[in-house]
VEXTORVO-876465 format. One line per 5 residues: number of its first residue (from 1); for each residue z, x, y of C-alpha. Coordinates in nm, 2 decimals, m for minus. Layout:
VEXTORVO-876465
NUM> Z/X/Y; ... $
This chain:
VEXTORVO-876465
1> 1.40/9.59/11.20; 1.64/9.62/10.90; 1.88/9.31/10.86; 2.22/9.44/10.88; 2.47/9.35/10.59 $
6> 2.78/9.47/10.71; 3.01/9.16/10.73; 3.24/9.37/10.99; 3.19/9.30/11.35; 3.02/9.59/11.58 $
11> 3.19/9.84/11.74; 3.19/9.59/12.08; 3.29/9.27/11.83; 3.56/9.48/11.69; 3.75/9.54/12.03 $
16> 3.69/9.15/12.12; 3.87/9.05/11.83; 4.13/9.31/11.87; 4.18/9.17/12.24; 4.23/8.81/12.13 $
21> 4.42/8.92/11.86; 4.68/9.08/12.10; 4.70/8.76/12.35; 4.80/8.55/12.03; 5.06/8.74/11.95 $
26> 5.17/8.86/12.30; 5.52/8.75/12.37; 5.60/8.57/12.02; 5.95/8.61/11.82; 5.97/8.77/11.52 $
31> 6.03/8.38/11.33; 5.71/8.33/11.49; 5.53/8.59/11.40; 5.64/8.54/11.05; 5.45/8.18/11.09 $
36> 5.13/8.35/11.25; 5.11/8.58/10.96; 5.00/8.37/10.67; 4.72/8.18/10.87; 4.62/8.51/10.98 $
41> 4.61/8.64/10.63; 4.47/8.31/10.50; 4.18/8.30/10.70; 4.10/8.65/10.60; 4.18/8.67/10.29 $
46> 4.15/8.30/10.14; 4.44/8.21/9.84; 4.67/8.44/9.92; 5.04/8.42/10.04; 5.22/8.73/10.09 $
51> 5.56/8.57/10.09; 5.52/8.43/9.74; 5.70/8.59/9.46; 5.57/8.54/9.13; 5.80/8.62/8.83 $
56> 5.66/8.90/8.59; 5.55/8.75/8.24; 5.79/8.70/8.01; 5.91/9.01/7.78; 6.12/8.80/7.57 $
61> 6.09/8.75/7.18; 6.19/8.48/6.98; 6.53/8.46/6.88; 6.63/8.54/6.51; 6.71/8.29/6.28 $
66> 6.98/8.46/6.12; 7.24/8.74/6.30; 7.28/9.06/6.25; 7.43/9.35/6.37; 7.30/9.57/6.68 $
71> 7.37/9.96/6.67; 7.28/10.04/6.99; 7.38/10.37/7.22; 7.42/10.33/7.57; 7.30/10.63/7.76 $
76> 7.45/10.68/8.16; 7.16/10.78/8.30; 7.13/11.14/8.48; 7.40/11.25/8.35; 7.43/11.62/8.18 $
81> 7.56/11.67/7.95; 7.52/11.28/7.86; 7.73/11.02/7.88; 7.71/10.75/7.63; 7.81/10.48/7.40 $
86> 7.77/10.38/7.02; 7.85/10.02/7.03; 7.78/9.77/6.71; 7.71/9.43/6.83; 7.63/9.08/6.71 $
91> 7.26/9.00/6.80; 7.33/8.69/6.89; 7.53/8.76/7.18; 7.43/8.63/7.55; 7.39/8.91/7.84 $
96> 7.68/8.77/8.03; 7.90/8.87/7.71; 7.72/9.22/7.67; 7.79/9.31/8.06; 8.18/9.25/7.97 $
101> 8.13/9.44/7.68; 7.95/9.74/7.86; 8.24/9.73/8.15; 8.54/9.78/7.85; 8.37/10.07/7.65 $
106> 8.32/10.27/8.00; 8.62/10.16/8.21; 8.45/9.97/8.46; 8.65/9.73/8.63; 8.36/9.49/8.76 $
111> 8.36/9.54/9.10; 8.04/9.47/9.21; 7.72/9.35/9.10; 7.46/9.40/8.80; 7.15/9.32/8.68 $
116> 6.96/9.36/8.35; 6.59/9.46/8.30; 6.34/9.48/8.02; 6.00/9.67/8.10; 5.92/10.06/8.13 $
121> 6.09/10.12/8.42; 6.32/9.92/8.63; 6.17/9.91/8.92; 5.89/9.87/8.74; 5.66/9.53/8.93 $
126> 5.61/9.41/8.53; 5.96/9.42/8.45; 6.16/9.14/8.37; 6.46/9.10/8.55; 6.81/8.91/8.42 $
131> 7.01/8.79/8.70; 7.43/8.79/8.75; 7.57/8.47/8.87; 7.58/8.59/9.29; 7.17/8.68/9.22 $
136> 7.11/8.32/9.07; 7.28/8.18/9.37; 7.12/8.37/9.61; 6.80/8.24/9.43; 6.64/8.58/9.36 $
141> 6.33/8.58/9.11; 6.45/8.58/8.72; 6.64/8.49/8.49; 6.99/8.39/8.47; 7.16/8.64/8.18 $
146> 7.38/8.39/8.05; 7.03/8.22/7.92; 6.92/8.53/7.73; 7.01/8.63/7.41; 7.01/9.03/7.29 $
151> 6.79/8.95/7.02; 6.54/8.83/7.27; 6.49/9.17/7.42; 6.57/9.43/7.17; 6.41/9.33/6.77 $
156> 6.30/9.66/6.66; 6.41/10.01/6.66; 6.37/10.19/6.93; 6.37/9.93/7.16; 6.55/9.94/7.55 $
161> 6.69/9.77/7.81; 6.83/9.85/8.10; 7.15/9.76/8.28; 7.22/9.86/8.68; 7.55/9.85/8.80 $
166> 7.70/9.91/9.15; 7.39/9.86/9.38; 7.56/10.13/9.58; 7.60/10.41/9.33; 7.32/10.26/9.10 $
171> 7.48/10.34/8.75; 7.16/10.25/8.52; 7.26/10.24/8.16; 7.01/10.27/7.90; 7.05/10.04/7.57 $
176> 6.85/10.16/7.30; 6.83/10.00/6.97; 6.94/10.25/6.73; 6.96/10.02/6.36; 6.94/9.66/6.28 $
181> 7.19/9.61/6.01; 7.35/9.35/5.78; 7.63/9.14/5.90; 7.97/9.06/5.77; 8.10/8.75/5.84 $
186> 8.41/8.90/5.97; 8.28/9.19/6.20; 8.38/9.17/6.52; 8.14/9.03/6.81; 8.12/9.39/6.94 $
191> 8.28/9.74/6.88; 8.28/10.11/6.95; 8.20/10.35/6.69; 8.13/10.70/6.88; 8.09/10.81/7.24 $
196> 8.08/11.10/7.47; 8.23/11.19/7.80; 8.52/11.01/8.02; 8.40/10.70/8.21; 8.32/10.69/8.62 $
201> 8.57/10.59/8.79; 8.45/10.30/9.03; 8.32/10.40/9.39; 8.36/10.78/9.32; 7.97/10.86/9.47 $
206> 7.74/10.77/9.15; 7.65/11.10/8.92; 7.66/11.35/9.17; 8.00/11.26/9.27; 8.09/11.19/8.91 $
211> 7.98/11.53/8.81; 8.12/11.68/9.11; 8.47/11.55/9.05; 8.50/11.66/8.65; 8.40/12.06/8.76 $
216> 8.70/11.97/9.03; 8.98/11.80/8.79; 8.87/12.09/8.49; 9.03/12.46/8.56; 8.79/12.55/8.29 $
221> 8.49/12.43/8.38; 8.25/12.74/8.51; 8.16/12.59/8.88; 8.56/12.45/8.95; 8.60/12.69/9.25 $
226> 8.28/12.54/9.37; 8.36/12.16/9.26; 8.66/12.19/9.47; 8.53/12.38/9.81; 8.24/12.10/9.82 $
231> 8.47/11.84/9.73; 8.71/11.90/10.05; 8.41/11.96/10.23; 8.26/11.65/10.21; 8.58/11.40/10.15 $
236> 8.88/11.62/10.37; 9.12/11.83/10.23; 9.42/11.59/10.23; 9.19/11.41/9.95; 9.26/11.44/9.63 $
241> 9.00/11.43/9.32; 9.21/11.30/9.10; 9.25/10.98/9.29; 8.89/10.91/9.11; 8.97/11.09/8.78 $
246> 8.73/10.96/8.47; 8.87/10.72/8.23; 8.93/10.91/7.93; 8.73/10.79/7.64; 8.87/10.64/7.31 $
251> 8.71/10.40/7.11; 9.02/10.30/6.95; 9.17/10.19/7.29; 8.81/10.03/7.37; 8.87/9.85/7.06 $
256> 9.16/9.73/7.09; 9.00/9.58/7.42; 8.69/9.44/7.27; 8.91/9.26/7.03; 9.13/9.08/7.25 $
261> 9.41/9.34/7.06; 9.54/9.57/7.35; 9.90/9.55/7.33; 10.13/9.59/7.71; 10.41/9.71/7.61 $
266> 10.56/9.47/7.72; 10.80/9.16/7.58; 10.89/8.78/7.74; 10.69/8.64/8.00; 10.49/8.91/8.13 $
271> 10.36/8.99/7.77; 10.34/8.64/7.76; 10.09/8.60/8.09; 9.89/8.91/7.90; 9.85/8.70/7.59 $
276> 9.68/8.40/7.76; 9.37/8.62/7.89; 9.14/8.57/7.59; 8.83/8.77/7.79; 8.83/9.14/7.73 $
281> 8.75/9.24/8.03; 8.98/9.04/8.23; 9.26/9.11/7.99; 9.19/9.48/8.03; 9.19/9.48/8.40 $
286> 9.52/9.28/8.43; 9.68/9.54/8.21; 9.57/9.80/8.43; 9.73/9.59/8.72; 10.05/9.63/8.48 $
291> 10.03/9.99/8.45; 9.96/10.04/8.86; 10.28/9.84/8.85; 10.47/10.16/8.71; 10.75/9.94/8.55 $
296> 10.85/10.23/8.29; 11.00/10.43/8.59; 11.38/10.29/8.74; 11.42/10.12/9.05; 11.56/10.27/9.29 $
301> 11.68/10.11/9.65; 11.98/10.25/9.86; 12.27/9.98/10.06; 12.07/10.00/10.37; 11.75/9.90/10.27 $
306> 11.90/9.61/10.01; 12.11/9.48/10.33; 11.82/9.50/10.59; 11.65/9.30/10.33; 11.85/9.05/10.23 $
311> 12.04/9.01/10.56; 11.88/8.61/10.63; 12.06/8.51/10.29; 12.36/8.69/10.33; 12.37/8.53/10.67 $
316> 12.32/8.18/10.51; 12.64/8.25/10.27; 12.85/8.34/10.52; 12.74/8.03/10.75; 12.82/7.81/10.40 $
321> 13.13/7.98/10.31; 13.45/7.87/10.16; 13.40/7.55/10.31; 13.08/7.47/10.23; 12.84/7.26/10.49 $
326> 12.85/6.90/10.49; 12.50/6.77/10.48; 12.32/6.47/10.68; 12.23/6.14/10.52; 11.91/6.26/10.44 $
331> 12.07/6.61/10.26; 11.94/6.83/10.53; 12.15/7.06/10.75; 12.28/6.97/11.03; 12.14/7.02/11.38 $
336> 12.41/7.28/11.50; 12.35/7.52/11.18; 11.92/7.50/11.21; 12.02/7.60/11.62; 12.23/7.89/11.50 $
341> 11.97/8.03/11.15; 11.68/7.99/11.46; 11.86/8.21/11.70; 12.01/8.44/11.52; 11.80/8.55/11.26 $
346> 11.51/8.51/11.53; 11.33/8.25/11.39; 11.19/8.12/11.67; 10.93/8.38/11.68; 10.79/8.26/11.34 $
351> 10.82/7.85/11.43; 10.77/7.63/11.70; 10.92/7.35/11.79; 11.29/7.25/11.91; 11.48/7.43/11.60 $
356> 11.73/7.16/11.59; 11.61/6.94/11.28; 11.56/7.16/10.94; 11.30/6.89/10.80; 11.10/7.00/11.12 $
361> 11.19/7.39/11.13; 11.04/7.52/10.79; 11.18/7.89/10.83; 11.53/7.74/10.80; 11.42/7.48/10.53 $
366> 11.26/7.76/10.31; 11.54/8.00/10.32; 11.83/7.70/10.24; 11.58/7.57/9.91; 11.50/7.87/9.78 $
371> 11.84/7.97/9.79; 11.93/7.66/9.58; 11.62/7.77/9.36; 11.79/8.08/9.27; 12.12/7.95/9.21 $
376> 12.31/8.08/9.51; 12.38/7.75/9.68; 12.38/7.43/9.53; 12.44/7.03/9.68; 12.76/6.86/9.59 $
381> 12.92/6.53/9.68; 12.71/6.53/10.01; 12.80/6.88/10.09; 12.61/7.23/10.07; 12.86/7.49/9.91 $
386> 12.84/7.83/9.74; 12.75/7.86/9.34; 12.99/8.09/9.15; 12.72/8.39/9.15; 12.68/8.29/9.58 $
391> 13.05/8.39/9.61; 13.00/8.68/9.37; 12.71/8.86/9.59; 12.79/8.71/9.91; 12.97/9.04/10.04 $
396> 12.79/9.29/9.86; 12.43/9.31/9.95; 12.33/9.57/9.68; 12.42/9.28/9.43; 12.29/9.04/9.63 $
401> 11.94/9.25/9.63; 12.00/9.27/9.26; 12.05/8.92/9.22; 11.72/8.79/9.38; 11.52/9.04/9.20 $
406> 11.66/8.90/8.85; 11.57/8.55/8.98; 11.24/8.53/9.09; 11.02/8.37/9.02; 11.24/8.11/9.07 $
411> 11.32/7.89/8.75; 11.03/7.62/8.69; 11.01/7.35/8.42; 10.64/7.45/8.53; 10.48/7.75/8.33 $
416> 10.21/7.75/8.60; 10.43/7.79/8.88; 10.63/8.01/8.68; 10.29/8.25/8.57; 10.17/8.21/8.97 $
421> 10.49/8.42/9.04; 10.47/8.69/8.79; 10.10/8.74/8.89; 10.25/8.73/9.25; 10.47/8.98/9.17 $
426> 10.26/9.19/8.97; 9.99/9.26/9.26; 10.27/9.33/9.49; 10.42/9.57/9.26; 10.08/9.74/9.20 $
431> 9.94/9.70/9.57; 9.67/9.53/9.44; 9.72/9.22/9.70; 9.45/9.16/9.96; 9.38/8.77/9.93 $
436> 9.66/8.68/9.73; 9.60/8.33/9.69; 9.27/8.46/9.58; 9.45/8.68/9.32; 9.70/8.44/9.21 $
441> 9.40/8.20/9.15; 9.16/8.45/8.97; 9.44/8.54/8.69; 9.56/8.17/8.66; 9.19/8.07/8.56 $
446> 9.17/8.40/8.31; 9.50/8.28/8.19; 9.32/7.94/8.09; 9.43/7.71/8.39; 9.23/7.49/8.58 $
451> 9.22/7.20/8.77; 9.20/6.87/8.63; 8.84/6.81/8.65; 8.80/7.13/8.43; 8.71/7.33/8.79 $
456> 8.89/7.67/8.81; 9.26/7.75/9.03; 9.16/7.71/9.39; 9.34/7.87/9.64; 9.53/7.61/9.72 $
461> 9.64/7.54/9.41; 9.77/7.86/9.38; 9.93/7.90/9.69; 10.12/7.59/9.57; 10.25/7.70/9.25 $
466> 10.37/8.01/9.40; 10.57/7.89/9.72; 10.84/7.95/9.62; 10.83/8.27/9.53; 10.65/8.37/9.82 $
471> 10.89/8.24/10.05; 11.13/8.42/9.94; 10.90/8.76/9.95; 10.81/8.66/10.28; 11.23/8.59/10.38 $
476> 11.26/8.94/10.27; 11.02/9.10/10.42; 10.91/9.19/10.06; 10.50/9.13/10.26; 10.44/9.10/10.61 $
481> 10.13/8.93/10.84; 9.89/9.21/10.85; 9.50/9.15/10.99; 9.37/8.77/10.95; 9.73/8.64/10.94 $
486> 9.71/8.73/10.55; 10.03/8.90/10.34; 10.04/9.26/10.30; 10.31/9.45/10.08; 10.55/9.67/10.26 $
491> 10.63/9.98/10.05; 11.01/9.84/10.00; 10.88/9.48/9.86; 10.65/9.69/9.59; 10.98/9.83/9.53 $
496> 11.13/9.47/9.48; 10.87/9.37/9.33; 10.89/9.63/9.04; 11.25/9.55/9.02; 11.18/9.18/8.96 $
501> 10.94/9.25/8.69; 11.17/9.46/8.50; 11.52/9.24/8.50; 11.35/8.91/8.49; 11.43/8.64/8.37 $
506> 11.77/8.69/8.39; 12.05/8.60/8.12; 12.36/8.54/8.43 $
């Protein structure tokens, strides 16, 4: 008889093995499943895990000993005809400064996440991956970008690497090293020199949608009649293209970015705030936030509206009046005035809580300080009374309106407090608030504050340094409690808000 060398069990072993197979794993969890697997594996196939990630080898080069400048063009891939970018940069530049670099020269607004790659392909399993901030957090195999240099992955013509934004519409640039040049000592870290095509618009459906809204927005182009059938076919007619038009492509406006140049237009405080973002990208999306602010166009805002809205302070005057209020010991109003602001201007809908002691009834508490913070009331000789601008508004609530736009934010020997306003009001103007403590905190930090320990604005922070001019957004009814008890503008406190912007600070 021939021995049999066939390591595989007969056809009778096989079903044995298959049976006992099936009671081990009859009734298990997925979690424990997962656990079966590699001793299952193991014993089969001895040394190997098949949970283990091992990183790629390393594509990098040494770094240069002197720096030069990088022409490179930055192709958006599958586009036609293509979309790119001529960009000069310093060779020594980190990835983390190249991906602010790449969002400015095509209008990106870093929204969501990216990753560079070095290898032939990105997907490629040899490629070499260089990871955003979230990805190193989340502990995902390679390396952090802010550890790689450009001259570690591009050293000769010719070279590539590749850069994926928006995991959703997957925009993969292309970075090609066109010339390695000499350096001037005063050349710029990074600049535009040539381009073609407007830049995506963020979340407008990756190239295909892209490409499907430039036939739509271009009378001229030979399949607009198409563009815009398929365009209201898939997105609704009531939506229009334009809401996702390109941005337009200058280098001289890219420029002006890159350089920390790009002018707003704009004089005194605001200007001001602008100034003190030294990042490019940053700077570039706050002044977008300006322009969605639409503070070249007047203000308009009729008696009806301006009363409705101003109606708890124009309540408070009249309650002071000629007289004035004659405070407790402690400077607080007394019980019978708190009783009266809680019922009639309903604020015991917002508090709870007896409403008979204003230290203890914050509504009432908010609305008589910030009214001292804009210079309508004021405390004298133990007594609340009206300022000379308090009597000059108090029966006219157009002026009155007019008045509290031209204050706030409310005077601070505080720039912060005073910068957490304007960025306040700048959202709201713009509609740009979602988390505004959030907001307030993110453009404090670009603007260079932080907390002592050198941490960035928290939320706290922030919702600090703008109380006061939230409270008196919120009195208005300039932002109301929308889902998750967070503010949301109403369209007559953008309207307010816009009006602040332009007449602040005031001269009165």
């Amino acid at each position: 008889m021939a021995r049999n060398h066939d390591p595989r069990p007969s056809g009778a072993g096989q079903a044995e093995i298959l049976e006992q197979f099936m009671a081990l794993i009859a009734g298990k969890g997925s979690n424990e499943l997962r656990g079966l697997l590699p001793e299952v594996v193991a014993a089969a196939m001895p040394g190997f895990d098949p949970f283990s990630e091992t990183p790629p080898p390393s594509r990098r080069r040494a770094r240069r000993e002197d720096v030069v400048t990088y022409r490179v063009r930055i192709d958006l891939a599958e586009t036609k005809p293509p979309l790119w970018r001529r960009l000069d940069l310093a060779s020594d530049m980190f990835l983390n400064e190249l991906h602010d670099v790449i969002q400015t020269a095509f209008g990106w607004t870093d929204s969501h996440l990216h990753e560079f790659a070095s290898g032939k392909d990105y997907y490629d399993l040899a490629a070499e991956h260089y990871l955003c901030p979230f990805q190193v957090a989340e502990g995902e195999i390679g390396v952090p970008e802010e550890e790689v240099r450009l001259d570690e992955v591009l050293a000769a013509k010719g070279d590539k690497l590749l850069y994926l934004y928006d995991f959703g519409d997957d925009w993969m640039h292309v970075i090609k090293l066109e010339a390695v040049q000499a350096r001037h000592e005063s050349a710029p870290r990074a600049a535009c020199v040539d381009g073609r095509r407007p830049g995506p618009s963020e979340d407008c459906g990756g190239v295909h949608g892209y490409e499907l809204i430039c036939a739509a927005l271009d009378a001229g182009h030979p399949d607009h009649a198409a563009a815009v059938r398929d365009y209201a076919r898939l997105y609704g007619k009531e939506v229009d293209p334009g809401d996702y038009a390109p941005t337009l492509f200058s280098s001289e406006e890219i420029n002006r970015y890159l350089t920390g140049n790009g002018e707003s237009g704009l004089s005194g405080p605001l200007g001001e705030l602008l100034d003190a973002i030294d990042s490019p990208r940053p700077r570039r999306i706050f002044q977008q936030m300006i322009q969605d602010a639409d503070l070249d166009n007047p203000v308009d805002i009729d008696a009806e509206t301006a009363a409705r809205m101003v109606s708890p302070y124009t309540w408070l005057l009249d309650r002071v009046g000629a007289d004035g209020i004659k405070l407790t010991g402690a400077g607080y109003l007394p019980p019978v005035h708190v009783e009266a602001a809680v019922a009639e201007l309903g604020l015991g809908k917002e508090w709870i809580g007896k409403g008979n002691r204003e230290v203890q009834t914050l509504p009432v508490l908010v609305l008589r300080e910030t009214a001292q913070a804009v210079g309508l009331l004021r405390k004298h000789k133990g007594a609340l009374v009206l300022t000379p601008r308090g009597r000059a508004v108090r029966d006219d609530p157009l002026a009155l309106w007019w008045y509290l736009a031209e204050h706030l934010p409310p005077a601070s020997k505080w720039p912060f407090e005073t910068q957490a306003g304007l960025i306040c009001l700048t959202a709201l103007a713009a509609g740009w608030i979602d988390d505004v403590n959030s907001t307030i905190a993110d453009w404090l930090t670009a603007a260079g504050w932080g907390d002592i320990d050198g941490t960035p604005v928290s939320r706290t922070m922030a919702n600090d340094a703008a109380w006061d001019t939230m409270s008196v957004l919120r009195r208005l009814r300039a932002v109301d409690k929308g889902p998750g008890w967070r503010d949301v503008p109403t369209p007559e406190g953008a309207t307010f808000a816009r009006a602040a912007l332009r007449s602040w600070p005031s001269t009165s």
